[in-house]
C-alpha positions as CSV (number, residue, x, y, z in Angstrom):
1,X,-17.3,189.1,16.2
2,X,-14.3,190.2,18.2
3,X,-12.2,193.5,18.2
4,X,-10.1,193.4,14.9
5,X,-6.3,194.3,15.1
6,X,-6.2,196.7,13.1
7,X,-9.0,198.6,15.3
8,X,-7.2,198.2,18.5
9,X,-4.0,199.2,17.3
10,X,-6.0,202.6,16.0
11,X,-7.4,203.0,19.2
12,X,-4.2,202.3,21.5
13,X,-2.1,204.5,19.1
14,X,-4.5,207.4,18.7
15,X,-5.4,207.3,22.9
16,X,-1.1,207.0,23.5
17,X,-1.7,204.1,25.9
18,X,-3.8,206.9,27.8
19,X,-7.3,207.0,29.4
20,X,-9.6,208.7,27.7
21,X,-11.5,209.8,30.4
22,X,-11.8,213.9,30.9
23,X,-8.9,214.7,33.7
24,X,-7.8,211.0,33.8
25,X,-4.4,210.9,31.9
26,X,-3.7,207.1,33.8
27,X,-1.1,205.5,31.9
28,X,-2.3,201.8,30.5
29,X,-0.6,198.8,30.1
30,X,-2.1,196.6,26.9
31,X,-3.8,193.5,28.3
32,X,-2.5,190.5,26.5
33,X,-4.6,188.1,28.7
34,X,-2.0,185.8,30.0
35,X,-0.2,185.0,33.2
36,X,1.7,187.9,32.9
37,X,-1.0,190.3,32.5
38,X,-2.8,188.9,35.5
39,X,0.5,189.5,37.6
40,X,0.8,193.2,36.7
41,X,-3.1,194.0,37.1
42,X,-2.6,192.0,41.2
43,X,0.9,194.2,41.7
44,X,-1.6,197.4,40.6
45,X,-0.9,198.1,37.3
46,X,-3.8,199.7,35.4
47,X,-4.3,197.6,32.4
48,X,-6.3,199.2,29.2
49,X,-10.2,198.0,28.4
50,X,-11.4,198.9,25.2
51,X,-14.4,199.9,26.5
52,X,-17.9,199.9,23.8
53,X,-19.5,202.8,23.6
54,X,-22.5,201.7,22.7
55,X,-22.9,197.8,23.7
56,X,-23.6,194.8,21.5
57,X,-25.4,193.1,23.7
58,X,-29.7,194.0,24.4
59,X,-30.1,195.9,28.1
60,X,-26.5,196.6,28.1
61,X,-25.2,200.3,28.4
62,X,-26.5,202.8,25.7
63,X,-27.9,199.4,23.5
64,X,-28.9,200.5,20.4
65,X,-30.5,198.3,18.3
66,X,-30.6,200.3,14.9
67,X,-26.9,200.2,15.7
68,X,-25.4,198.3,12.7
69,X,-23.7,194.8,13.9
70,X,-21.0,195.0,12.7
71,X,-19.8,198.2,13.6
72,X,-19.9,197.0,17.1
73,X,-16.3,196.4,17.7
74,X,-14.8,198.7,14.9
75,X,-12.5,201.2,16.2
76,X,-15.6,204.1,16.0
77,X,-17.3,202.6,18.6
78,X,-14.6,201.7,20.8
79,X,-13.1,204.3,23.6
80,X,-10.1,203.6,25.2
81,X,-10.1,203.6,29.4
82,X,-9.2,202.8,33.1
83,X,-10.6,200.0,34.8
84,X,-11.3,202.4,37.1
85,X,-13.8,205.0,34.8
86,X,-14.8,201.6,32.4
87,X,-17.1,201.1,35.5
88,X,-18.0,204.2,35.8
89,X,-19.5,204.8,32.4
90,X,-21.2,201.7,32.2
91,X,-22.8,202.0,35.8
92,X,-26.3,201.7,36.1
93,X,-26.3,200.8,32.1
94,X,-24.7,203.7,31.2
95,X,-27.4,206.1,32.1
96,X,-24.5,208.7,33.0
97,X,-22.9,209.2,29.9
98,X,-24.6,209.1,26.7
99,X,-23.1,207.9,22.9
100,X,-22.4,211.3,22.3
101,X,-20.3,212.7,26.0
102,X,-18.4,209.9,25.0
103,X,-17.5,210.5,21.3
104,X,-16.6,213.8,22.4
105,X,-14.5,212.5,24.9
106,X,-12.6,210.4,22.9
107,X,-12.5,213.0,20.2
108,X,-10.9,215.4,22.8
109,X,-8.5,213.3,24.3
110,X,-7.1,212.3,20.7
111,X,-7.1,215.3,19.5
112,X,-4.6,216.6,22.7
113,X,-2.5,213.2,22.0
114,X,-1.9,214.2,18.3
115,X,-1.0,217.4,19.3
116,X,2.1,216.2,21.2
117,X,3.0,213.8,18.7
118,X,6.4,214.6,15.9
119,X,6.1,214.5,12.8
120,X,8.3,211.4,12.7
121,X,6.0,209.5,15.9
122,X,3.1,210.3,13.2
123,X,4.5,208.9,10.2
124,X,5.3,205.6,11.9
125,X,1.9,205.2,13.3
126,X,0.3,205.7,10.3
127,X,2.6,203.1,8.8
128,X,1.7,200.4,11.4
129,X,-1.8,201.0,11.1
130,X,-2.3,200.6,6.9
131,X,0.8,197.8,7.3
132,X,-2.4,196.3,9.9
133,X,-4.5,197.1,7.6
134,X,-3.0,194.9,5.1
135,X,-2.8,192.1,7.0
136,X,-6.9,192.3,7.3
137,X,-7.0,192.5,4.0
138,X,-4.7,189.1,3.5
139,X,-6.3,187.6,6.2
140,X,-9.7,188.2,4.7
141,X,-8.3,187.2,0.9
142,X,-6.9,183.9,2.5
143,X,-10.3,183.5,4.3
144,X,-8.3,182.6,7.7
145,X,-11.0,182.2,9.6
146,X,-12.7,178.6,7.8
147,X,-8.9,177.7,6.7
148,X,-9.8,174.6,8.1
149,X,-12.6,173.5,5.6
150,X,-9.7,174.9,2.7
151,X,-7.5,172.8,4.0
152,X,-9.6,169.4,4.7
153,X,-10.7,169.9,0.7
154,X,-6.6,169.5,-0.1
155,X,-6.6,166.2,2.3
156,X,-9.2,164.4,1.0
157,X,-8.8,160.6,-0.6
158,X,-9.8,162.3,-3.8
159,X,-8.9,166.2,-3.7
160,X,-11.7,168.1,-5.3
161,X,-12.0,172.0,-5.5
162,X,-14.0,174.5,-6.7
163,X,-13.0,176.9,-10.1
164,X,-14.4,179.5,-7.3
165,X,-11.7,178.3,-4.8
166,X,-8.9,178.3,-7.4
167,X,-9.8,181.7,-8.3
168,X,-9.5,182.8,-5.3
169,X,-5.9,181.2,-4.6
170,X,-4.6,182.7,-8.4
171,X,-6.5,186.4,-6.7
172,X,-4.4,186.0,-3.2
173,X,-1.8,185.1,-4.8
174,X,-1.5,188.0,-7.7
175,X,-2.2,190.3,-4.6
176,X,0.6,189.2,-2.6
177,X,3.0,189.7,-5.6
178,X,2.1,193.2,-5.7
179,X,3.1,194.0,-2.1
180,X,5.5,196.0,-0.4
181,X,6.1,195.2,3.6
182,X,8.3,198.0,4.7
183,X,11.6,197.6,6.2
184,X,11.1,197.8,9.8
185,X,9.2,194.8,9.9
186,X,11.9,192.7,8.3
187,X,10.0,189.2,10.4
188,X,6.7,190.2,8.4
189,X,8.7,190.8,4.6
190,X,10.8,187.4,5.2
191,X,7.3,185.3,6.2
192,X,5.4,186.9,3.6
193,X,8.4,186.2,0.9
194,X,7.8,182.7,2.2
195,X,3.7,182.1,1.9
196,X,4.2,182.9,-1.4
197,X,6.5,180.7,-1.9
198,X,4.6,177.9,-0.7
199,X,1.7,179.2,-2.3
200,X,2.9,179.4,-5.8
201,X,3.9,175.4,-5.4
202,X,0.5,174.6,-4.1
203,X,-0.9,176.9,-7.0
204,X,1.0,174.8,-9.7
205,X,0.4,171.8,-8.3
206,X,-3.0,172.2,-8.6
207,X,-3.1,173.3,-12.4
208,X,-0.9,170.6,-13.2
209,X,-2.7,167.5,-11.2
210,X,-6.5,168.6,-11.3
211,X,-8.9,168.5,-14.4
212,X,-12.6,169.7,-14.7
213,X,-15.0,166.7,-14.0
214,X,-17.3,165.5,-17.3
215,X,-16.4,168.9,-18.7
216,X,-17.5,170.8,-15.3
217,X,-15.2,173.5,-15.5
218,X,-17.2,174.7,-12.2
219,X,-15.5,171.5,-10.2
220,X,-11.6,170.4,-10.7
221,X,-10.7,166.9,-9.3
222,X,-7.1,165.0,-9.1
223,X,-6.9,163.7,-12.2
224,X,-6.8,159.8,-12.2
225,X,-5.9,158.3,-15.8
226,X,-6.6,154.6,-15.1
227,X,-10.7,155.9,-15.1
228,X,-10.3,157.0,-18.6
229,X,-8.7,154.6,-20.4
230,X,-7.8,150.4,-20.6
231,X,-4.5,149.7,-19.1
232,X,-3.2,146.6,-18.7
233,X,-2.1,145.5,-15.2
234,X,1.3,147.2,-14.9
235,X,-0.2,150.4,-16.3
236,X,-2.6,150.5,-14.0
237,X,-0.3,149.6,-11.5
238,X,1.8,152.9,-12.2
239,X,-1.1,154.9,-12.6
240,X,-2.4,154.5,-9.2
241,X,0.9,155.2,-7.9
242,X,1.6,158.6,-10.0
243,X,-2.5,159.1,-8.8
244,X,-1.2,158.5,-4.9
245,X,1.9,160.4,-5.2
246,X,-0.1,163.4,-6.9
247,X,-2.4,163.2,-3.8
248,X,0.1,162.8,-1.1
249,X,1.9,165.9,-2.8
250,X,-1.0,168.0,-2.4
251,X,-1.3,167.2,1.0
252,X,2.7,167.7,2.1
253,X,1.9,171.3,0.1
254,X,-1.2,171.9,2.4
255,X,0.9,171.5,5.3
256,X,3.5,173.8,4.5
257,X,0.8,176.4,3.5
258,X,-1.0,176.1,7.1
259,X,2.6,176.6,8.5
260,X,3.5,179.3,6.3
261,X,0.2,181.1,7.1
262,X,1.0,180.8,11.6
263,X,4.1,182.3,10.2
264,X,2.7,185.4,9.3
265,X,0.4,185.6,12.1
266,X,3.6,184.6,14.2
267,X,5.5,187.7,12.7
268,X,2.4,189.9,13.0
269,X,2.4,189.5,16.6
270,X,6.6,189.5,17.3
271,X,6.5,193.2,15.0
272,X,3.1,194.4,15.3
273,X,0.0,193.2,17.6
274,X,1.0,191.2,20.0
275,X,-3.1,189.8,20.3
276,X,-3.5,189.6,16.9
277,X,-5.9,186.6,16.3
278,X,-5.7,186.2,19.8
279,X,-8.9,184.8,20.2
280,X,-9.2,182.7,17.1
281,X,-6.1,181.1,18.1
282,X,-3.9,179.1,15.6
283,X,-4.7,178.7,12.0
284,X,-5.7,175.3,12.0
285,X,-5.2,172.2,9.2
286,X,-7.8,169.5,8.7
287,X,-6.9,166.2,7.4
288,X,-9.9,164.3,6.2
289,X,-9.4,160.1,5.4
290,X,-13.3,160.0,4.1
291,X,-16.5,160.6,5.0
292,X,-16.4,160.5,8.6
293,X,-12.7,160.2,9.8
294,X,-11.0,163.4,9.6
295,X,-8.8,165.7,12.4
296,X,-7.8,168.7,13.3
297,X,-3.8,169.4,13.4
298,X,-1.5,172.2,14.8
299,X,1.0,172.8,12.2
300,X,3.3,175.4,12.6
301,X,7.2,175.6,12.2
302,X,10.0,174.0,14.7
303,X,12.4,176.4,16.0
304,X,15.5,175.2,13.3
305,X,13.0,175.6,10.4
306,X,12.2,179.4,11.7
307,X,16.4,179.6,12.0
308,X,17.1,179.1,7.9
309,X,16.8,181.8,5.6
310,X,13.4,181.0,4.8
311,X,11.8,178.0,6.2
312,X,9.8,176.4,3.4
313,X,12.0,174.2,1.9
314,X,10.8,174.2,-1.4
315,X,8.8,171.8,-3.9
316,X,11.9,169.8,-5.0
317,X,12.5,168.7,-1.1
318,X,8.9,167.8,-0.3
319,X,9.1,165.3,-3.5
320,X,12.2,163.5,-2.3
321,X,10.5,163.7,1.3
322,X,7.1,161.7,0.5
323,X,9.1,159.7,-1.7
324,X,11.2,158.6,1.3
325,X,8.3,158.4,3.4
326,X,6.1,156.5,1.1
327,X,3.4,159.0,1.5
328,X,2.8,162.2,3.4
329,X,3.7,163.5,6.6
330,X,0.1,162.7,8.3
């Protein structure tokens, strides 16, 4: 597991950037774990740790092992602080300062943050964190994380998904309908308006192309006619071709959907978290030719896409593309 961002953000925006420590008060840069963050820590800048108070790992400070899993790196166990008293709590394993110095600690410290906070400071916090929130949810409805085995079913020689999977899609997509980004994260609004866009085509697409196999209604494949009835040669002919350009469809769509989803991560780290999904990285597309050839791709949106109104360019435009192509972009 890794910190979520919707847990850091809690705990940077509760702590005001500030360690936690009792009688610290050291201002904290955020560690975004690049060159430039390695600069400012060797110039002397204190960068934040999010610090565990009790640890995840067996013989490590305060280790508990009826501690639940998967509460490890949720904002409750985490404590904003120094390099400097980071150290210090977890010297000697943390037999210094037990679980429950340190949830007082932390309680203290955000309680005397709060206190200096306006009314208006607090309203926009509480914005940003449920607008993260959200985004946990989406990311969760989407299933980010094994995007890659979603998209390898869409790029298969013979597309086959699941009634679970479509479910799932018509679910995400019903939920994304019903959202409302606020306004001052016009980025997020403008990439969300966008994903469901793209995910409304690949949606249709899908209900119009694929059909239950033998009456499975618990398996949909891309419906080929020439299997199910005699053709002569030209019929046949034209039905392979309708079946490619069905397929090749499907897989144009999927690559618009991948980009469509970095977009939103993209905007969720220009207006909101700049780490989120740091360490996951990219949200990657699989193209799969068969049993055993099949890649991994980086798709994600050139800088004069990003500069229309809203980059997807709709279904219409991808048709004329793989027509001119004579197949997809892959």
């Amino acid at each position: 597991m890794a910190i979520s961002g919707s847990a850091r953000k809690v705990l940077w925006a509760r702590s005001s950037g500030i360690c936690a420590f009792s009688g610290c008060d050291q201002e904290l840069t955020i560690n975004l774990l690049d060159e430039g963050s390695k600069m400012l820590e060797e110039a002397g800048v204190p960068l934040g740790e999010e610090a565990h108070i009790i640890s995840g790992s067996k013989g490590g400070p305060r280790y508990d092992g009826a501690y639940p899993p998967e509460k490890i790196d949720s904002y409750e166990n985490l404590i904003l602080l120094c390099p400097t008293h980071h150290r210090l709590i977890d010297k000697k394993g943390g037999a210094g300062f037990t679980v429950e110095s340190l949830r007082k600690m932390k309680v203290a410290h955000e309680v005397v943050q709060r206190a200096a906070k306006s009314a208006s400071q607090k309203r926009q916090e509480e914005t940003e964190l449920r607008t993260l929130a959200l985004i946990e949810v989406w990311a969760d409805k989407a299933d980010l994380n094994h995007w890659d085995g979603f998209s390898g079913m869409l790029n298969t020689p013979i597309p086959r998904l699941s009634s679970e999977t479509i479910d799932a899609l018509v679910m995400q997509l019903e939920w994304i309908t019903t959202r409302r980004w606020p306004d001052q994260y016009p980025e997020l609004k403008r990439a969300f308006e966008n994903y469901t866009l793209v995910l409304t085509d690949t949606l249709n697409h899908i209900r119009r192309t694929m059909d239950s196999i033998d009456g499975r209604v618990e398996i949909y494949e891309m419906y080929r006619e020439y299997k199910h009835r005699r053709m002569t040669q030209s019929e046949y002919d034209a039905s392979r071709r309708d079946f490619e350009f069905r397929v090749d469809m499907l897989y144009e769509l999927s690559f618009e959907l991948t980009k469509a989803a970095n977009f939103i991560c993209d905007a969720v780290r220009t207006e909101l978290d700049p780490l989120y999904r740091f360490e996951e990285g990219i949200v990657p597309h699989r193209v799969s030719s068969g049993l055993f050839g099949n890649k991994l791709t980086r798709e994600e949106y050139r800088h004069g896409e990003r500069e229309r109104e809203l980059p997807y360019v709709g279904r219409a435009e991808l048709e004329a593309r793989v027509r001119k192509q004579g197949g997809a972009s892959r």
